[in-house]
Each structure stands twice: as structure tokens, then as C-alpha cells.
N, C-alpha and C positions, 0 to 999 in steps of 0.2 A: 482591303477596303481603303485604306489607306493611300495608297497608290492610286487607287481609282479617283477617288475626290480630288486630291494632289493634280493627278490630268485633268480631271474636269474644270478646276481651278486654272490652271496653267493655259491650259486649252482654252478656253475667254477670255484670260486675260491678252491674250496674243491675238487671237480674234479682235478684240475691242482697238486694242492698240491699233493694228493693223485700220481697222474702220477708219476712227479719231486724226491714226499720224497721217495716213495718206489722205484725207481728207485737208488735212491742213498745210501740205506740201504740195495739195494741187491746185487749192487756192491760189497759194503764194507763187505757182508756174505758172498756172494757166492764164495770165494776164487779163481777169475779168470775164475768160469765158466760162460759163458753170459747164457748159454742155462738155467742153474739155475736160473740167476738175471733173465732172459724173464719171466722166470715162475711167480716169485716168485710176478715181476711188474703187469703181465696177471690180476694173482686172485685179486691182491689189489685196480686193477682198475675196472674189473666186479662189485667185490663187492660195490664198493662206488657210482657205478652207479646205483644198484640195491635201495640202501637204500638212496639215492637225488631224484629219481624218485619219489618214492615211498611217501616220505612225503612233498616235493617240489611241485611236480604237479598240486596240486589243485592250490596253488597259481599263478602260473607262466606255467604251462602247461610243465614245466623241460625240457627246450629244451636246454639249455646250451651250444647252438651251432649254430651259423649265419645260417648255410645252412637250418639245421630244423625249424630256423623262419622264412627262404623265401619261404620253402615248405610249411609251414602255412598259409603264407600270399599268396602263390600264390591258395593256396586251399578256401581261403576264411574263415581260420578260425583265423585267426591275421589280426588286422586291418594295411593296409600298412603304416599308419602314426605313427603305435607304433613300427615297423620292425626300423626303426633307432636306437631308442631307443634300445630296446632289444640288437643289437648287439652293441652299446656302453655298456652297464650292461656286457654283455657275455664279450667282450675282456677287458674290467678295470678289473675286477671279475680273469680272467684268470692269466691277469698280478700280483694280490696283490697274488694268489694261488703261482706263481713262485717266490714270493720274500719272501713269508712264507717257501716254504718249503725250500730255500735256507738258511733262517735263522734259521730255525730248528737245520740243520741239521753244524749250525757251519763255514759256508759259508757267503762269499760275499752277499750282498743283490741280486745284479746282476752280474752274471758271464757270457757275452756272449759264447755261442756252439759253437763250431768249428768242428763239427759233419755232416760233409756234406752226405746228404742223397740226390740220385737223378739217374738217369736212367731211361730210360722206362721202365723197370720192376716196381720199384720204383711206378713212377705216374702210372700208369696201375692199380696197386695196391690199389692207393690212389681214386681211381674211385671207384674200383669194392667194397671198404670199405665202401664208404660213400651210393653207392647202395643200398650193402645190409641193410646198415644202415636203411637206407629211406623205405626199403621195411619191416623193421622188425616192424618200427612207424606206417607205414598205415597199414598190417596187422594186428596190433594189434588193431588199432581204428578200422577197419572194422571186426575183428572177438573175438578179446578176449581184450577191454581195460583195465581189472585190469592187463592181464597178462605182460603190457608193460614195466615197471622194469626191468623184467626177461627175455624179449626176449629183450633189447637194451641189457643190461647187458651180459648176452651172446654171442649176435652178435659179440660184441666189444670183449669178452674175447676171441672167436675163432678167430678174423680178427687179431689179436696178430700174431697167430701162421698161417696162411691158406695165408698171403699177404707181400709182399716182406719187405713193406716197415713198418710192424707194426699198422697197421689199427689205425693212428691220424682221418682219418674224419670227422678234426674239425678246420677251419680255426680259432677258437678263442685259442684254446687250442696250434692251431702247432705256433701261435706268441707267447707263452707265453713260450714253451718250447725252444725259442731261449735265453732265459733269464738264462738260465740256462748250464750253461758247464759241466754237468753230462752225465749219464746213458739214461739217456730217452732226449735230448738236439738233438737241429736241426740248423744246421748253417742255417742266415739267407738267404743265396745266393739262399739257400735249398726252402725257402717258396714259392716264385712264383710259383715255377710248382706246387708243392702241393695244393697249396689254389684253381690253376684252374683246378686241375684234380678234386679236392673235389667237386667245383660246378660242371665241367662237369656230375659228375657223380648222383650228386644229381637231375640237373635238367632230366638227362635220367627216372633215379626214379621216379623222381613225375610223368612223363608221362605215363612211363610202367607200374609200380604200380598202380597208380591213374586211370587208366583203367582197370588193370585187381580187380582191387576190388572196383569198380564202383558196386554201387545197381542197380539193375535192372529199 
């Protein structure tokens, strides 16, 4: 158990990082244009997801994300008494990621966002993210498990670009990115509606999903 939490910790913390530092390196590259820094954040985060997945997994099943370990635990595959836990790991893990890459990068330990993100476009968005999210984990356990790296990795690279609000989908991740007065930064006035569209949209998931790739 130990080792599992440890990854799940490890695991967002390098997530978050990854989000925050690329975010604030592409800023500082992309000479004013966001459409550039979007990008440039998209691929930096894809990939770190692909390669956490990937060697993380076994230990901790790489879920680096509250809502994925109550879809877990509501599927029966996470024991409900380790679901606390786990998402303490995920948000401490999140928070040390935002004050790493803050200090990287020359910065404040903690710079609170003032980046207010919000509208019904916005949460609508933050639904339909964490969905697809949900549907890209159980398809892959019900049809392709090695390929699951690569289709979260993905999901998330496209929900950049395809959703109002940037496909966060991660209530451990969007408290951590309030830590941060950057590029990729979320006031926090910003989270409430976030974190409940993320579960809304997660618990749609496990229902719609979790039937439609029900074994026979």
C-alpha cells in the first residue's frame, strides 16, 4: 500500500509539474501567441501521461485523479477504505508538482491564479472532458489494457483543443493549478463549478460506459 500511494503521489506530482512548468516555458517562447503556448502545453502533457501510465500502473493502477479512483472504487476494483487515502496521495502529490514547477521556473513557491475560468461553456466542457476521460479507462480495460497510456494520453491531448475550458478533468490537478499565477493557473472562485462538473460528468461515465462495455 505503501508503494501504491507513494506512485499516486509521485504520479501528480510530475503530472502537475509537467502541466504548470510547460505552461510557463511556453508562455515565455511563444512570443504572445496562446495558440502556440496551447500547443506547445497539449503535447507536454499527453506525453507525461503516456510515460506515468505506463511505468506507474502496476503499482498504483495510475489513476492520478480522485474521480478515476471513485470510478474504481465504485466498479469494485479499489477497495472503498483505500479511496481516502488515494485521493490524499493525488492532491498533496498535485500540490508539491505546483510548487516544484513554480520553483523551477524561478518563481514564488506559491503564486495564487487570478485566472478566472467559468461559464457554462466552460463546465459543460469540464463534463464532457472528464467523460470522455472515463470512457477512454474503461474502454481500454474492456478492450485493449496495454493500450491505456495511449488512449488517456490522447483523450487529454485532444480535450486541450476540442473543450472550452482545456480538458483539467481532474479535481486533484485543478486545486493544484490554483497554486500557480501562470499560463495554465485557475482562480480558485474558478474550482467549485469545475470539481462538480468533473464528478458530474464522471459519474454519467461510469454508468453509460460501465454498461455499454458490460461482458456479456
Amino acid at each position: 500500500m505503501s508503494r501504491a500511494l507513494t506512485a499516486e503521489a509521485l504520479g501528480t506530482a510530475l503530472l502537475v509539474a509537467t502541466v504548470i512548468g510547460s505552461g510557463i516555458m511556453a508562455e515565455r517562447l511563444s512570443g504572445g501567441s496562446d495558440g502556440l503556448a496551447l500547443l506547445a502545453n497539449t503535447l507536454a502533457t499527453g506525453a507525461i501521461l503516456v510515460v506515468l501510465i505506463t511505468t506507474l500502473g502496476p503499482l498504483s493502477g495510475a489513476h492520478f485523479n480522485p474521480v478515476v479512483s471513485l470510478v474504481m472504487s465504485l466498479r469494485h476494483a479499489l477497495p472503498w477504505d483505500q479511496l481516502p487515502l488515494y485521493v490524499a496521495a493525488q492532491i498533496l502529490g498535485g500540490i508539491a508538482g505546483a510548487v516544484l514547477a513554480n520553483l523551477m521556473f524561478d518563481l514564488p513557491a506559491i503564486t495564487l491564479s487570478d485566472t478566472v475560468r467559468g461559464g457554462t461553456g466552460q463546465l459543460i466542457s469540464e463534463a464532457v472532458a472528464t467523460f470522455a476521460l472515463i470512457g477512454a479507462i474503461l474502454g481500454g480495460l474492456a478492450h485493449a489494457p496495454m493500450a491505456i497510456p495511449w488512449l488517456v494520453g490522447l483523450t487529454i491531448t485532444s480535450g486541450y483543443w476540442f473543450t472550452a475550458s482545456t480538458s483539467f478533468a481532474n479535481p486533484a490537478v485543478t486545486l493544484a493549478r490554483t497554486l500557480s499565477d501562470s499560463f495554465a493557473g485557475i482562480a480558485f472562485t474558478s474550482v467549485p463549478g469545475f470539481l462538480a462538473a468533473q464528478l458530474a460528468g464522471a459519474l454519467i461515465g461510469v454508468a453509460l460506459w460501465g454498461w455499454l462495455f458490460a461482458r456479456p
